[in-house]
C-alpha positions as CSV (number, residue, x, y, z in Angstrom):
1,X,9.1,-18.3,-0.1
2,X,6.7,-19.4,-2.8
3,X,4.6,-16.8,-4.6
4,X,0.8,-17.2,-3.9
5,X,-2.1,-17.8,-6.2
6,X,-4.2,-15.2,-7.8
7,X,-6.7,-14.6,-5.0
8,X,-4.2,-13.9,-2.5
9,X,-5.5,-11.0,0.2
10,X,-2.9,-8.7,2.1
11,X,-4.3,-8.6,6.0
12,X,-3.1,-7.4,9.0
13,X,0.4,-7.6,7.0
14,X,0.1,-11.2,6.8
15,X,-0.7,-12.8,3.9
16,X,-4.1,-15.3,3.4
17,X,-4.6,-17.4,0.7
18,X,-8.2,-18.5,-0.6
19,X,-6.9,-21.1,-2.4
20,X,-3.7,-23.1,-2.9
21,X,-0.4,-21.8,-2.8
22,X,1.5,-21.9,-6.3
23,X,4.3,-24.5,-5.6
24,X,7.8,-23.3,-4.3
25,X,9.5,-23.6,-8.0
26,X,6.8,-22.1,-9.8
27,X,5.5,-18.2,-10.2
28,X,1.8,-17.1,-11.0
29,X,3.5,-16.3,-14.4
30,X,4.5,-19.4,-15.2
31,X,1.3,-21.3,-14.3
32,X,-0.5,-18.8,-16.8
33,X,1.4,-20.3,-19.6
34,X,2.6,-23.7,-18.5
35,X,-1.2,-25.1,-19.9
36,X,0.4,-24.8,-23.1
37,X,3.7,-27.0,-22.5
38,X,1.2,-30.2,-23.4
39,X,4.1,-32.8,-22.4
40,X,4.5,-30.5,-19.1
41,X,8.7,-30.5,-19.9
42,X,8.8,-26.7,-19.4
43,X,9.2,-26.3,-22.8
44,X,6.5,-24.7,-24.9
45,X,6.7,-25.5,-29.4
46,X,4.2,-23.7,-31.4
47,X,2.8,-26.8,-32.5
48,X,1.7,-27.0,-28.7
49,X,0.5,-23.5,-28.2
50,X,-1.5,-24.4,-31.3
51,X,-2.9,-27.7,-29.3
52,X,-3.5,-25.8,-26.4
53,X,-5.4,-23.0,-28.1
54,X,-7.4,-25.5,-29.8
55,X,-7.9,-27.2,-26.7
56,X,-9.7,-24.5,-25.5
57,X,-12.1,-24.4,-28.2
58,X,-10.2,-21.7,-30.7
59,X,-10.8,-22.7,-34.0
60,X,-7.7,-23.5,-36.6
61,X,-7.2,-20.3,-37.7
62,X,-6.5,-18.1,-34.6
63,X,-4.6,-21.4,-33.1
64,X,-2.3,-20.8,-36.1
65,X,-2.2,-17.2,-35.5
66,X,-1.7,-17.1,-31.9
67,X,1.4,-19.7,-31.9
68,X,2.8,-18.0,-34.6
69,X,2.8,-14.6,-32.6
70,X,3.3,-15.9,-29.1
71,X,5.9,-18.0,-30.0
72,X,7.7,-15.3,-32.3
73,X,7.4,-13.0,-30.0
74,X,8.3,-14.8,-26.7
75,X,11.0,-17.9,-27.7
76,X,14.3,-15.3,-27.8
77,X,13.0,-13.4,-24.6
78,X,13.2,-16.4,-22.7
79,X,16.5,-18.0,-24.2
80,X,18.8,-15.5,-23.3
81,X,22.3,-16.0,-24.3
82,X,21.0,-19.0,-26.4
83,X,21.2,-18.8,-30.3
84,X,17.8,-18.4,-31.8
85,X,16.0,-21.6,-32.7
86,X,14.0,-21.8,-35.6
87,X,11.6,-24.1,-33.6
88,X,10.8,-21.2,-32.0
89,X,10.6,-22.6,-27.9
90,X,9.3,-20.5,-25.1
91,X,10.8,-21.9,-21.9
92,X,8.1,-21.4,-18.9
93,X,11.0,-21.3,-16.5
94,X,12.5,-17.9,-17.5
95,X,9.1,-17.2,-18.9
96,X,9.2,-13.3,-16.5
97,X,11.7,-12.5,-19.0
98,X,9.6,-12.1,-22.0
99,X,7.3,-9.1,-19.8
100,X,6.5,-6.3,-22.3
101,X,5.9,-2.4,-21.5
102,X,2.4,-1.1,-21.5
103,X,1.0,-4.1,-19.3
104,X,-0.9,-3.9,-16.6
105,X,1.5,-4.4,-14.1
106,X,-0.7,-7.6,-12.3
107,X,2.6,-9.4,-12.7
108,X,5.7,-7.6,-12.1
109,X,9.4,-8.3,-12.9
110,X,9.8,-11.6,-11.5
111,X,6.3,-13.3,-12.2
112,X,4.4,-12.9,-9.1
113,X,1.0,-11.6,-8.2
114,X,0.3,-7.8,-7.5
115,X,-3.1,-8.3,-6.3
116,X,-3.1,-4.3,-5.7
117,X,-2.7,-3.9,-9.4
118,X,-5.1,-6.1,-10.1
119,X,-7.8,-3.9,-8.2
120,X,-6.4,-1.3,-9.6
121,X,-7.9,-2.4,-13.0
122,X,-11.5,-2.1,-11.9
123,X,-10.8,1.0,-9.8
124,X,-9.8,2.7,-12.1
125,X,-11.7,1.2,-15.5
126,X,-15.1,-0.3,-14.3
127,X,-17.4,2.5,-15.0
128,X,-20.3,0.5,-15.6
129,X,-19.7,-2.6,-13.4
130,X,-18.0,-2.8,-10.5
131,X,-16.8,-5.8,-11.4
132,X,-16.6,-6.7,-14.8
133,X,-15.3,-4.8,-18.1
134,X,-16.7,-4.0,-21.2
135,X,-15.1,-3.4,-24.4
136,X,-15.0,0.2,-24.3
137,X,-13.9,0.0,-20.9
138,X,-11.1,-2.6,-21.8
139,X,-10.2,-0.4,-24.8
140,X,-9.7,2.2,-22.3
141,X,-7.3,0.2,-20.1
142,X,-4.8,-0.4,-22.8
143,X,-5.2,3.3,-23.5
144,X,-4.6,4.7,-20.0
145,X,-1.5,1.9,-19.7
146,X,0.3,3.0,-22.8
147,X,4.1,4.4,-22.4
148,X,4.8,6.7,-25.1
149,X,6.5,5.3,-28.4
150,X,6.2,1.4,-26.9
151,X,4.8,0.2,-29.8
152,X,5.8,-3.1,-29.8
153,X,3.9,-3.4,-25.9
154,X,0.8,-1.7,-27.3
155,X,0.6,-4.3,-30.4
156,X,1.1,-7.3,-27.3
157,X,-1.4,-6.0,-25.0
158,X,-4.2,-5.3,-27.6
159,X,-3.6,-8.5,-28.9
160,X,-3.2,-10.6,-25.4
161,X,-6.4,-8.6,-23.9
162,X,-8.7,-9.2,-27.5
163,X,-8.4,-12.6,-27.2
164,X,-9.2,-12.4,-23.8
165,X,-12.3,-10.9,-24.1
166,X,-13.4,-12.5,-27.7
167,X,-12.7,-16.0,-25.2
168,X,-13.9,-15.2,-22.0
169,X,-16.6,-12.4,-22.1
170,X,-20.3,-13.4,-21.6
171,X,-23.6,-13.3,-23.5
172,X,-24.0,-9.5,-22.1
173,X,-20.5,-8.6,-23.7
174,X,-18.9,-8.0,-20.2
175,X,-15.3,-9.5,-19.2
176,X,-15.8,-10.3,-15.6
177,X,-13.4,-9.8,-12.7
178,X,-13.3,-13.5,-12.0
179,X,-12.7,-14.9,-15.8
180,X,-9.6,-12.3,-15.8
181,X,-8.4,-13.2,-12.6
182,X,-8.4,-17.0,-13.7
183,X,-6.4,-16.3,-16.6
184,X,-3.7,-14.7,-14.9
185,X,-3.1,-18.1,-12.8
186,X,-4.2,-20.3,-16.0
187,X,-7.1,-21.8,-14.0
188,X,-9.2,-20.5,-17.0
189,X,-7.3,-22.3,-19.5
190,X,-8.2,-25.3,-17.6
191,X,-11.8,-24.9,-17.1
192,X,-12.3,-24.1,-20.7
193,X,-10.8,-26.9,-21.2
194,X,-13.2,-29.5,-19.0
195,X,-15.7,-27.4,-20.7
196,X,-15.0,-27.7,-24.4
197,X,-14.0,-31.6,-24.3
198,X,-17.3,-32.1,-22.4
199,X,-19.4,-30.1,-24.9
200,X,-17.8,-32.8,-28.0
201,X,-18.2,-35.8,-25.8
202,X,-21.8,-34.6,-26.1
């Protein structure tokens, strides 16, 4: 059964979809970083998480950063039983492996959506808006989601959500419900994207 997109509703105990379905072979998790495999083999090189963040309008120096510590952090996680490579690839396909502690919990051990999760984030965090974050707020999160001694999942939250919100938070400083739930399917990566080539065709 294929897992469903982001905005995915539970009803009557059957399940509705407001948008497409993700395709049979691929998880929410994978579509979240599969925008950075830029030749779309499943395979994803720093040098293309460095396109991909640049793609989206980062500038050179946190595209450096980022694929050095996504890549570093992720390519062993997801070549189990593989000798390291110092090219340092992250394969999408086993991608669920490289979940840290401390998250979340909007994807769980296998990739998929947990849309109750998901709510859970504003329930529980959005104090000033129902629907939207700010950096206090987010701060907050990553507090409340902490398991004791996880250090390495504190450091790859903060950083994962940071960026986040330096990316995708608006003029009012506030991280909106829609903006995260896009970059948990990697529509966000897309859009931004459309956006930033359109701005330099400009």
């Amino acid at each position: 059964m294929a897992s469903l997109s982001s905005s995915t509703k539970q009803s009557n105990n059957n399940q509705e979809v407001d948008e497409k379905p993700i395709p049979h072979d691929q998880n929410v998790l994978q579509k979240h970083v599969a925008f950075f495999g830029r030749n779309h083999d499943g395979i994803i090189y720093p040098w293309e998480t460095f396109q991909g963040f640049r793609a989206i309008g980062c500038g050179y120096l946190l595209s450096s950063v980022a694929a050095i510590f996504i890549n570093g952090g992720l390519s062993q996680k997801t070549r189990p039983g593989k000798f390291p490579s110092i090219l340092l690839p992250i394969e999408v396909q086993n991608i669920h492996r490289s979940k840290h502690g401390s998250d979340s919990g909007v994807y769980d051990s296998e990739g998929r959506f947990v849309l109750s999760k998901f709510e859970e984030i504003f329930s529980k965090h959005a104090r000033t808006h129902p629907n939207s974050l700010t950096s206090d707020e987010l701060m907050g999160m990553l507090v409340a989601n902490r398991v004791p001694k996880d250090y390495a999942g504190w450091l790859a939250s903060y950083t994962e959500w940071k960026i986040l919100y330096v990316l995708g938070k608006d003029k009012d400083g506030l991280l909106h419900k829609e903006t995260i739930r896009a970059v948990y399917d990697g529509s966000l990566f897309e859009k931004m994207e459309k956006e930033h080539s359109d701005k330099k065709a400009k």
